[in-house]
C-alpha positions as CSV (number, residue, x, y, z in Angstrom):
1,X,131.8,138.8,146.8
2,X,128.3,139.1,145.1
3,X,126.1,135.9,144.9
4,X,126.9,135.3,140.9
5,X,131.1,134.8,141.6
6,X,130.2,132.8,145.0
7,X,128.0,130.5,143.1
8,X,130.5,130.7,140.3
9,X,133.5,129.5,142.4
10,X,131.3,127.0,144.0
11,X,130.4,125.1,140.7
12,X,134.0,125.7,139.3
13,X,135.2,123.7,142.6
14,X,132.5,121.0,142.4
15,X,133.4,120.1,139.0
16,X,136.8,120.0,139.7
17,X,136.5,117.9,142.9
18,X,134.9,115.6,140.2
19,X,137.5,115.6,137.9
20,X,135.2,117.2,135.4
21,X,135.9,119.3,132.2
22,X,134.3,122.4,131.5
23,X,133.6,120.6,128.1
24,X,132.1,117.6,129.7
25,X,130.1,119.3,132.2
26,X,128.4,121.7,129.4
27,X,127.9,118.0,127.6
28,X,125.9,116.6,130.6
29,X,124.3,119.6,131.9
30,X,123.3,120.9,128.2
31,X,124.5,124.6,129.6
32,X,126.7,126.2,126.9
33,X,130.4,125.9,127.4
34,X,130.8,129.6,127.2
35,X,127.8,130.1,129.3
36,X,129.0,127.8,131.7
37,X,132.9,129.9,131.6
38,X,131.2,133.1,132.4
39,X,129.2,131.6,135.1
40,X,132.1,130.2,136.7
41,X,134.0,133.4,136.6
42,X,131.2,135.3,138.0
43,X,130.4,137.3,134.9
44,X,127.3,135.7,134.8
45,X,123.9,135.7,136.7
46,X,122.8,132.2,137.0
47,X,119.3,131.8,136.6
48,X,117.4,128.7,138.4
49,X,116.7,126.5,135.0
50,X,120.8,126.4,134.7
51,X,121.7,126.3,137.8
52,X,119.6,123.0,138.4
53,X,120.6,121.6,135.0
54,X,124.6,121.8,136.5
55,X,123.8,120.9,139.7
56,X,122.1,117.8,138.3
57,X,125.0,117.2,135.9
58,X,127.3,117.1,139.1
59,X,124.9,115.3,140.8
60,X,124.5,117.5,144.0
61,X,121.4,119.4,145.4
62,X,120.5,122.8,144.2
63,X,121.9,123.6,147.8
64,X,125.3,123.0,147.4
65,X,125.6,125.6,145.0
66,X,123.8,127.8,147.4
67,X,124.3,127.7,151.1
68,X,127.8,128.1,151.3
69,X,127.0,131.9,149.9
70,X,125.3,133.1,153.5
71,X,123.3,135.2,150.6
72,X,119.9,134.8,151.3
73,X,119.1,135.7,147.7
74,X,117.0,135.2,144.9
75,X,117.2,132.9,142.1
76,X,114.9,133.3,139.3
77,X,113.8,131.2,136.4
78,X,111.1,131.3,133.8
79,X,108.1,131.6,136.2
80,X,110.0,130.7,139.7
81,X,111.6,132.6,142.3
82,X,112.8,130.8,144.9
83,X,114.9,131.3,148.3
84,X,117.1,128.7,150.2
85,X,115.7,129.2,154.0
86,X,117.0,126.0,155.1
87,X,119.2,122.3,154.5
88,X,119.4,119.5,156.4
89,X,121.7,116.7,156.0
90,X,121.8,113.3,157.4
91,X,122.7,109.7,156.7
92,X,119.9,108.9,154.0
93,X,119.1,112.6,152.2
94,X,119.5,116.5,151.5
95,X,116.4,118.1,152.2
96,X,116.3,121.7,150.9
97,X,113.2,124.5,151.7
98,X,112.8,127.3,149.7
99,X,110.0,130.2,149.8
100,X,108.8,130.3,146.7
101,X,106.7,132.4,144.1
102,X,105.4,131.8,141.1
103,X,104.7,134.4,139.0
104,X,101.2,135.1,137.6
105,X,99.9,133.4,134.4
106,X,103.4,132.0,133.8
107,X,105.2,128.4,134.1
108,X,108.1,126.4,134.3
109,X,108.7,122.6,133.3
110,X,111.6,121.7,135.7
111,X,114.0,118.9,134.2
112,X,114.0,115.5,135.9
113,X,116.2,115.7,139.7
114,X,118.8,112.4,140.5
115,X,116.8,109.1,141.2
116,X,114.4,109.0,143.9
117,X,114.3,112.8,145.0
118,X,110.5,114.2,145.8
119,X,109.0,117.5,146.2
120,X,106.6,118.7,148.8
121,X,104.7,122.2,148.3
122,X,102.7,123.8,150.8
123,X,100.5,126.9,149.4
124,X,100.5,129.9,150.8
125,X,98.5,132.2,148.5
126,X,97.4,132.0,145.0
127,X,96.2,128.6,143.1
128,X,99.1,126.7,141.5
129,X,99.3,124.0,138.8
130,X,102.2,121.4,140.2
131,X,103.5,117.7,139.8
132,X,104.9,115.9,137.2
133,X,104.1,116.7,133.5
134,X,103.0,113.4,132.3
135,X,101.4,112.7,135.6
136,X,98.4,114.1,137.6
137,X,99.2,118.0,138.0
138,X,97.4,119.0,141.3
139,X,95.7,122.0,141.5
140,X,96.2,123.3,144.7
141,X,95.1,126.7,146.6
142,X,95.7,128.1,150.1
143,X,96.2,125.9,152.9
144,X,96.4,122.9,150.3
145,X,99.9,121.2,150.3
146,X,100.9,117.8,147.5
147,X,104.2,116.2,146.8
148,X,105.2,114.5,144.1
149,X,108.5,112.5,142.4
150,X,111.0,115.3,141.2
151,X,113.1,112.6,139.4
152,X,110.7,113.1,136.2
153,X,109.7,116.4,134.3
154,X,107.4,118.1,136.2
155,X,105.4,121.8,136.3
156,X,105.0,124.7,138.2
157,X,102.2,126.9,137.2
158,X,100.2,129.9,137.8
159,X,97.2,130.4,136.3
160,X,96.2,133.5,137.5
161,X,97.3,135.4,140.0
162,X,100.8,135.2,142.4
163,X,101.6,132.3,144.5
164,X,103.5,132.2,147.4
165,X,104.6,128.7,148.4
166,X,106.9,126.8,150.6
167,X,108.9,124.0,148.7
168,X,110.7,121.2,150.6
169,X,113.4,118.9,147.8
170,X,114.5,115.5,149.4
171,X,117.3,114.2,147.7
172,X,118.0,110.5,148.7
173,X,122.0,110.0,149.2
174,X,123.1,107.1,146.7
C-alpha cells in the first residue's frame, strides 16, 4: 500500500479509537469533511499543513500518523519538506526528528502543537527564519541550532537560498 492509504487508514483508526466523527474531527481540525473522506480512503495526498492540523485535532504527534508506514517518505507543505528518521517514546514525551528543507524564499506559519511541546532545529545549510510568530524569530545559519515553544504559531522561513535542517518535536505526554 502507497504512503497516502497507509496514512489514510492510520487517521481513519485513530479517530475511531476516539470515538470521533468524521464531522467532528473536520470541526476541530478545520480540514474539510470531504477532504478529510478522501484522505482517509487514500484518494488523497496529505500534505504536512493537514496532516498536523488532524493530528493535533486527535491529539497525537505528527508520528503516529507516520511511523507505522515503514515509508521513509516525504511530506510536503507550503515551504517544508520534512522526513520522519526517528521516534522515541518514554514515560514523559514523544520526541520526533525529521530531516528537513525549507524551500528557497518561501515560508510556512505552523499552527500551535498540544500544550507544552518544543522544537529544536539544528542547521545544516542555508540561513532560516524560525520560532514563534509573535515571538523572537531566530535567524540562524550553519552550525547554528535554537528551539522554541511549538504550542503557539510559529514560522519557518527561507529567505534566500535552500536550507537543510534537522528538527527534533517533544511532545510532553498529558
Amino acid at each position: 500500500m502507497d504512503l497516502a492509504g497507509q496514512v489514510g487508514g492510520r487517521l481513519r483508526a485513530l479517530r475511531v479509537e476516539r470515538g470521533m466523527s468524521l464531522s467532528e474531527l473536520a470541526r476541530r481540525s478545520q480540514v474539510g469533511k470531504g477532504t478529510l473522506s478522501e484522505l482517509e480512503s487514500g484518494r488523497r495526498n496529505p500534505t504536512l499543513e493537514t496532516l498536523y492540523a488532524l493530528t493535533t485535532a486527535l491529539e497525537v504527534p505528527l508520528s503516529t500518523a507516520l511511523h507505522t508506514t515503514g515509508l521513509a517518505a516525504t511530506i510536503s507543505g507550503t515551504a517544508v519538506d520534512a522526513v520522519l528518521t526517528e521516534r522515541f517514546e518514554d514515560a514523559t514525551a514523544v520526541t520526533e526528528t525529521y530531516r528537513v528543507r525549507i524551500r528557497a524564499e518561501t515560508a510556512q506559519e505552523s499552527a500551535a502543537h498540544s500544550p507544552g511541546t518544543t522544537e529544536h532545529i539544528f542547521i545544516l545549510s542555508g540561513t532560516a527564519r524560525v520560532g514563534a510568530v509573535a515571538g523572537p524569530v531566530l535567524a540562524l545559519g550553519p552550525g547554528e541550532h535554537g528551539s522554541w515553544d511549538a504550542d503557539v504559531p510559529h514560522l519557518y522561513e527561507s529567505p534566500s537560498g535552500d536550507v537543510e535542517a534537522l528538527l527534533i518535536v517533544r511532545h510532553p505526554r498529558h
